[in-house]
C-alpha positions in Angstrom: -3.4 58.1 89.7 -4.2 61.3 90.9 -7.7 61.6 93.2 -8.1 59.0 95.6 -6.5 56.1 96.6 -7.5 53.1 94.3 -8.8 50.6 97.4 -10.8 53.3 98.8 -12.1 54.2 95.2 -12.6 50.5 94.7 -14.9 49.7 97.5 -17.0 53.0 96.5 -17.7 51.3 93.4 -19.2 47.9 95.2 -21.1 49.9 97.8 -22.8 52.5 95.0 -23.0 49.0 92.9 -24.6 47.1 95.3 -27.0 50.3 96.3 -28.3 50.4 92.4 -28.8 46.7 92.5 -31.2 47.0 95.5 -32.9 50.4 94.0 -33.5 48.3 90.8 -34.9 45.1 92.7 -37.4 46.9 94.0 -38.5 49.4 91.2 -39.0 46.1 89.4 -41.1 44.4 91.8 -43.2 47.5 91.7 -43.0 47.4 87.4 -44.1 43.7 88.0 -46.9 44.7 90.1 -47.9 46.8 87.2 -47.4 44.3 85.0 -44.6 46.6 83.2 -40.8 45.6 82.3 -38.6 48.2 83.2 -38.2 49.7 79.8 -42.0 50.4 79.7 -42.3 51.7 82.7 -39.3 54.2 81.8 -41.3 55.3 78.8 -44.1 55.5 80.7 -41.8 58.4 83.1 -40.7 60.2 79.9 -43.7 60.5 78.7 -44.9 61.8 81.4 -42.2 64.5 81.8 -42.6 65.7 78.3 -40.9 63.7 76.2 -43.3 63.5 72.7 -41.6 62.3 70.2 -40.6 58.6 69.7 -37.3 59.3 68.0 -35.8 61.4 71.6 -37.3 58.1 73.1 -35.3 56.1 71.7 -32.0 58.4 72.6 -32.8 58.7 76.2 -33.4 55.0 76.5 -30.2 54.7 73.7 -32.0 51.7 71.8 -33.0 51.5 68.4 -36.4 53.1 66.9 -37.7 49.3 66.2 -37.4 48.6 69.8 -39.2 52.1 70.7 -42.2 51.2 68.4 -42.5 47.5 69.8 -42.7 49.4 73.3 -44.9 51.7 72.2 -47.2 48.9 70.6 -47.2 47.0 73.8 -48.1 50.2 75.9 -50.6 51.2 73.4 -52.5 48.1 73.7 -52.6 48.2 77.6 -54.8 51.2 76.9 -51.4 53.1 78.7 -50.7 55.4 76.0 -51.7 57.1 72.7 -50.1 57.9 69.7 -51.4 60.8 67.7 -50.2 63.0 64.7 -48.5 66.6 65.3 -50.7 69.0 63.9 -47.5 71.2 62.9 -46.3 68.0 60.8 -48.2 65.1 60.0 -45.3 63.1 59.5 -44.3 62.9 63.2 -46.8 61.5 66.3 -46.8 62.9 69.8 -47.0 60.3 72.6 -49.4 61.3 75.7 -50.1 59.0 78.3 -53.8 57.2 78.9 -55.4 58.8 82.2 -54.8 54.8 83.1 -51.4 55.8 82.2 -51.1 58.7 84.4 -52.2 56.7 87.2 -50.0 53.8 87.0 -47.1 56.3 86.5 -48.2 58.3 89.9 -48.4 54.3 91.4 -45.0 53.9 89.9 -42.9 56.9 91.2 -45.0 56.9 94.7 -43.9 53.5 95.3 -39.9 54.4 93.9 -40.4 56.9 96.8 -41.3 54.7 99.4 -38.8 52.4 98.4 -35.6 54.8 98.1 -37.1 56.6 100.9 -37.0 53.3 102.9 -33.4 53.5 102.7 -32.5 56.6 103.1 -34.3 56.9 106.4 -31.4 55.1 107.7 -29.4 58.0 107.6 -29.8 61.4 110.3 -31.4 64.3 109.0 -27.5 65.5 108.7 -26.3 62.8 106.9 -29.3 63.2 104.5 -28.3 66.7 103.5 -24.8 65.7 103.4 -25.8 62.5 100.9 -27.2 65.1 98.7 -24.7 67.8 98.5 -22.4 64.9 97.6 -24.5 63.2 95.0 -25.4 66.9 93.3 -21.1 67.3 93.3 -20.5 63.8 91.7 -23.5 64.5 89.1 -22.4 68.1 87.7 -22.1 68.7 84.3 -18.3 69.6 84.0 -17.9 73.0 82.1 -16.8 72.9 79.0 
């Protein structure tokens, strides 16, 4: 195998494993404070950074349309979000969030900042800088 050794690539794995599993325990406390699953509450963040249509919903969250228009429905109905039609095609709706919604997005991402933040304060101003040089290397694109 070329790269590094396997145990040392092996117990990378558990350690960034066991990282997202404590990243995702608290972002869904804070969903649950919301009263928000997880999949609402990232529909909720797309939204919010642009995405409109339901159909590129359902791509970044890779489930099927069905699923995007129960979500929707439920996010709808908490007064979260509105659907209306795109004046350049009637066919299609544009999702926008609520002001509610825009609030309990800011709540959301504030408190996924306080929470990541919580552990990356364990690290030295250094080692922060160094953490992200090395997470921006591990998540280029590759060319071509």
């Amino acid at each position: 195998m070329n790269g590094p050794p396997l145990p040392l690539v092996e117990e990378l794995s558990r350690l960034g494993y066991a990282l997202m599993r404590l990243l995702l325990a608290r972002a869904k406390e804070a969903f649950a404070r919301e009263g928000l699953s997880p999949l609402q509450a990232e529909v909720l963040r797309l939204v919010r950074e642009g995405v409109q249509l339901p159909s590129r919903l359902a791509e970044h969250l890779e489930i099927l349309p069905s699923q995007v228009s129960h979500l929707l429905a439920s996010l709808e109905e908490a007064g979260l979000l509105e659907r209306h039609p795109d004046p350049e095609d009637r066919r299609r709706v544009l999702l926008r969030l609520t002001p509610q919604g825009e609030a309990v997005q800011q709540r959301l991402q504030e408190g996924w900042l306080r929470a990541y933040g919580q552990y990356l304060a364990r690290l030295t101003p250094r080692e922060l800088l160094l953490f992200r040089d090395l997470l921006r290397k591990l998540t280029e694109v590759e060319d071509g």
